[in-house]
Backbone as a printed PyTorch tensor [residue, N CA C, xyz], in Angstrom:
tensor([[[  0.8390,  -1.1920,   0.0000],
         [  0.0000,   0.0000,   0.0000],
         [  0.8720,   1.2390,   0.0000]],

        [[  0.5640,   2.5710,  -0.4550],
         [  1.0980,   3.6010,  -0.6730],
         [  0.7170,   4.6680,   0.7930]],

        [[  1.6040,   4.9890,   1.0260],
         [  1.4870,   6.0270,   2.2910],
         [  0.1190,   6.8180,   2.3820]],

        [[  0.1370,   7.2890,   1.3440],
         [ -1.2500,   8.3590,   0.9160],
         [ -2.8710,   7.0460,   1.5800]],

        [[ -2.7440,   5.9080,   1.1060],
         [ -4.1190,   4.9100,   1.3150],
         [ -3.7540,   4.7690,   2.2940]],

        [[ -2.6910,   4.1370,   2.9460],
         [ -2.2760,   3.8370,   4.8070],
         [ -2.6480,   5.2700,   5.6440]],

        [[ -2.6500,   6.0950,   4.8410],
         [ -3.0230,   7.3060,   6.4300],
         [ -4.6440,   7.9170,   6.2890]],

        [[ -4.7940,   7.4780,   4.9570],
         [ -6.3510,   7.0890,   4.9600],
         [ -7.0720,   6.5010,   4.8820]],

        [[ -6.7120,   5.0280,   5.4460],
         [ -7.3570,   4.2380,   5.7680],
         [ -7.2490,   3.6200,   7.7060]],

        [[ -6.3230,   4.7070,   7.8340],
         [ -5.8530,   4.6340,   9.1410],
         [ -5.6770,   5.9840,  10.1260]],

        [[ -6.6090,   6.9570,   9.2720],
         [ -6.2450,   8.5840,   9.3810],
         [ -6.4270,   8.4820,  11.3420]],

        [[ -7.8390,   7.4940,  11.6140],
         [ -8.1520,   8.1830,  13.5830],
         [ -7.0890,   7.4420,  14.1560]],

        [[ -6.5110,   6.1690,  13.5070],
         [ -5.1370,   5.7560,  14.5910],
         [ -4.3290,   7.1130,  15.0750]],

        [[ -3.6910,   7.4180,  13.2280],
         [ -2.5340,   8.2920,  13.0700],
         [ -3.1050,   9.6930,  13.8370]],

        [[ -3.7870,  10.0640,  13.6960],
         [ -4.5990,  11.3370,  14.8540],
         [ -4.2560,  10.7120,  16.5530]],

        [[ -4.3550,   9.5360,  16.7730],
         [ -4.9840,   9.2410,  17.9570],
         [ -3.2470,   9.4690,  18.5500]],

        [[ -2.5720,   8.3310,  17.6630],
         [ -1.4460,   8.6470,  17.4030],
         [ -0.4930,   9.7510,  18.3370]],

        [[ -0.7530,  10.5530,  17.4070],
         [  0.2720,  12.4360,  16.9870],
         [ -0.4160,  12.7840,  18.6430]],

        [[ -1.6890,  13.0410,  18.9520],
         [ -2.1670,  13.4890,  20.0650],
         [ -1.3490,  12.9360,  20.9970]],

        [[ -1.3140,  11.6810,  21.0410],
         [ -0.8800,  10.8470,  21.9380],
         [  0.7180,  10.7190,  22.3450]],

        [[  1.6060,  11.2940,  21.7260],
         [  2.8560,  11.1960,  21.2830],
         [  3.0860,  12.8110,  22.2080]],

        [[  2.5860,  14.0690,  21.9420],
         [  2.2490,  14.9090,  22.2300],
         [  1.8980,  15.4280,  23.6260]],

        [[  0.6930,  14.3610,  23.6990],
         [  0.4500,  14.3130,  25.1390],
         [  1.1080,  13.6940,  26.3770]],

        [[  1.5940,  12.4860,  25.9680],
         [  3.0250,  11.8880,  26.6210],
         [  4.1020,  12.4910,  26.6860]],

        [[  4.6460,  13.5300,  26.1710],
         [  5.9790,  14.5210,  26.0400],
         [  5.2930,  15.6490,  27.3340]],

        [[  4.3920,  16.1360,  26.6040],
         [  3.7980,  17.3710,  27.9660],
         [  3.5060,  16.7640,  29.3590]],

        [[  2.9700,  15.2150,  29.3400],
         [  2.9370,  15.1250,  30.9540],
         [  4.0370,  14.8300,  31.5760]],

        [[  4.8240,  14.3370,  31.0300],
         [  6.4950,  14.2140,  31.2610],
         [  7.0840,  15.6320,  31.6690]],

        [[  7.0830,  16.5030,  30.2290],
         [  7.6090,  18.1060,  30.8060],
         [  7.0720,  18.7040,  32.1370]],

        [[  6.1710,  18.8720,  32.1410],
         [  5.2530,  19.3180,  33.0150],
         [  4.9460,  18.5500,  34.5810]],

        [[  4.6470,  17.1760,  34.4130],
         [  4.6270,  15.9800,  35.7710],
         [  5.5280,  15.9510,  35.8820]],

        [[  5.6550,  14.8920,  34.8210],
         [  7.1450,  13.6890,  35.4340],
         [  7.2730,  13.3930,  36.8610]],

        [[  8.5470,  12.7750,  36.8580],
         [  8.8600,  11.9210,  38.2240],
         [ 10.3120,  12.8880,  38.4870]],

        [[ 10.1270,  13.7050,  39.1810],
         [ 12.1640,  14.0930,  39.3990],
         [ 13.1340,  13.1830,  40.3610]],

        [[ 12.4630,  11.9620,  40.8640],
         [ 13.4070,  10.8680,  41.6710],
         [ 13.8490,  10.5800,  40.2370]],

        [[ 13.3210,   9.9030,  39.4670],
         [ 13.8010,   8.9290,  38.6110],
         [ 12.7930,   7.6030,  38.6610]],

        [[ 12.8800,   7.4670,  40.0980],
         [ 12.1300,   6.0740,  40.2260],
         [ 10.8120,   5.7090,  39.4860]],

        [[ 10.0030,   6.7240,  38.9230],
         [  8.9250,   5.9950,  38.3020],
         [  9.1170,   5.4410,  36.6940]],

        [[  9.4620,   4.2420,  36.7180],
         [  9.2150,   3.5710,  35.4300],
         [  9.2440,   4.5650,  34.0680]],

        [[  7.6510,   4.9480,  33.9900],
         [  6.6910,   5.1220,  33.0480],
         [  7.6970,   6.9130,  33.0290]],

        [[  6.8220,   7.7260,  33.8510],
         [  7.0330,   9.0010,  33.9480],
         [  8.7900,   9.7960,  33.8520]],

        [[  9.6680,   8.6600,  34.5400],
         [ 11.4680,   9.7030,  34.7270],
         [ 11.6890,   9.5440,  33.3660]],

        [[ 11.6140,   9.1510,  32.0600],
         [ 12.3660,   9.4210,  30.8390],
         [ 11.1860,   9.6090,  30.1500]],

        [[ 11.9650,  10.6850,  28.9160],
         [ 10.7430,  11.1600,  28.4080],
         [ 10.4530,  10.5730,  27.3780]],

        [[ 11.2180,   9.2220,  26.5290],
         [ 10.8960,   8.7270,  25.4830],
         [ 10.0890,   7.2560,  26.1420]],

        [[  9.9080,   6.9580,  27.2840],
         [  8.9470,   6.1070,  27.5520],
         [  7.7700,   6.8030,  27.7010]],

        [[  7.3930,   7.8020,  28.4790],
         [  6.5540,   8.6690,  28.7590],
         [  5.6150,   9.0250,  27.6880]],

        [[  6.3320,   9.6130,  26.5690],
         [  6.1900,   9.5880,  24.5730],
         [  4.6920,   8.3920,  24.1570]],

        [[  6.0930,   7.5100,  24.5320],
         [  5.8160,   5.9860,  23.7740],
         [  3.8700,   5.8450,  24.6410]],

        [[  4.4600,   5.6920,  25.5360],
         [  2.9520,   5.2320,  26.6800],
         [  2.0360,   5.9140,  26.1740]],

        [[  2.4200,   6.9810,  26.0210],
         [  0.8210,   8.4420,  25.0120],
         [  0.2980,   8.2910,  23.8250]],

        [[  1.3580,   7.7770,  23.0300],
         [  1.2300,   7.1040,  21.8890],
         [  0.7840,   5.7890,  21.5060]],

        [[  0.8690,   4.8270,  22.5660],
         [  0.0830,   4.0100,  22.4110],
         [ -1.3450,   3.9750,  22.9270]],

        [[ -1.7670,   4.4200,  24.0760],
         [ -3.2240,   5.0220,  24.7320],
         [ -3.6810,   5.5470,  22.9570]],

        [[ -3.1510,   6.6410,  22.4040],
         [ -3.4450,   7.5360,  21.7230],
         [ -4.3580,   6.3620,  20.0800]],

        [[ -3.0170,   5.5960,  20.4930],
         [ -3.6900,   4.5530,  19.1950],
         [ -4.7800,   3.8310,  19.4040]],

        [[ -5.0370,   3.5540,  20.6560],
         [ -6.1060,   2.6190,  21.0330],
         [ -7.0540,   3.8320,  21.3000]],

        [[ -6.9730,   4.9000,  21.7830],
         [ -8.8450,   5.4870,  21.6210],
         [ -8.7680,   5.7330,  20.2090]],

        [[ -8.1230,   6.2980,  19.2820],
         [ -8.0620,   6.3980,  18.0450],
         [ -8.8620,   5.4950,  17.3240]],

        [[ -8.6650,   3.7100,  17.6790],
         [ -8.9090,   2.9480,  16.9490],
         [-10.1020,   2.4200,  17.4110]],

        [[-10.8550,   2.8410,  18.7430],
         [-12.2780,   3.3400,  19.0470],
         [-13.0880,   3.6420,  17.9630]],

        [[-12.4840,   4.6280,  16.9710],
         [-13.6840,   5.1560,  15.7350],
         [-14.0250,   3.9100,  15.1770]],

        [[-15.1480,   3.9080,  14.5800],
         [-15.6870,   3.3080,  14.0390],
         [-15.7410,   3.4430,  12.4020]],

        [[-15.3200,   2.1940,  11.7260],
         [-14.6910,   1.8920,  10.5500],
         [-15.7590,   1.9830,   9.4590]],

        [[-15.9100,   2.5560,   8.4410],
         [-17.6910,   2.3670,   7.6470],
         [-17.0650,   0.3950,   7.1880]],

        [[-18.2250,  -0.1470,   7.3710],
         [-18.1270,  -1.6660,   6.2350],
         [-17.8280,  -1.4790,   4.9030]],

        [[-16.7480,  -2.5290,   4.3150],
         [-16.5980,  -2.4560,   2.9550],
         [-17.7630,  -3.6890,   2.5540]],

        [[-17.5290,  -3.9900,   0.9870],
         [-18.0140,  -5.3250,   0.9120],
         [-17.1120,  -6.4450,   1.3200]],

        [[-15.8660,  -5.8770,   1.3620],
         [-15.1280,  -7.1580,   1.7500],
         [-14.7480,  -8.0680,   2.9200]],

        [[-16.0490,  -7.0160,   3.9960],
         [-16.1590,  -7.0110,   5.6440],
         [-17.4480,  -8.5690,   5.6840]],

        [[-17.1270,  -9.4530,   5.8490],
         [-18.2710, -10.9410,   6.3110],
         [-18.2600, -10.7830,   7.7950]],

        [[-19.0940, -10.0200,   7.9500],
         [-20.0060, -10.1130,   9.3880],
         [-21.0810, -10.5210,   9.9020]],

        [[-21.5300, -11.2050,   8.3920],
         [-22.6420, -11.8470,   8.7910],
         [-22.6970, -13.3610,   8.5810]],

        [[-21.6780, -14.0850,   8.4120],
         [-21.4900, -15.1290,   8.8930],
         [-21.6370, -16.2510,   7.6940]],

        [[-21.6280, -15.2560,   6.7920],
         [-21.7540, -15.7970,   5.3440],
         [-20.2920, -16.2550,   4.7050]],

        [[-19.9650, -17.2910,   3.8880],
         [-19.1850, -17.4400,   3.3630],
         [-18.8730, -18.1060,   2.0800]]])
């Protein structure tokens, strides 16, 4: 597939994505952990990552229209 069909066929991941990537950098800047000790929160490219994945999963919440090539009804 060509980049152009992958980000539109995947546009609310890649949104959910960018938000998420975004939003994990700012609670890091802003929270964070200044021991170090928390896992998730003392570095900011885990912190990133964790936002970015949340970000993909409500993203991928939207709801997809059916193609014909979708058998959901149990037909085959």
């Amino acid at each position: 597939m060509k980049f152009k069909q992958l980000l539109t066929r995947y546009k609310w991941q890649a949104i959910g994505v960018s938000i998420g990537l975004i939003g994990g950098y700012l609670y890091w800047y802003y929270i964070g952990c200044t021991s170090g000790t928390c896992p998730i929160q003392a570095n900011w490219h885990t912190s990133t990552l964790y936002g970015g994945l949340l970000g993909y999963f409500v993203g991928d919440l939207k709801k997809r229209p059916k193609t014909n090539n979708d058998k959901t009804d149990g037909t085959v």
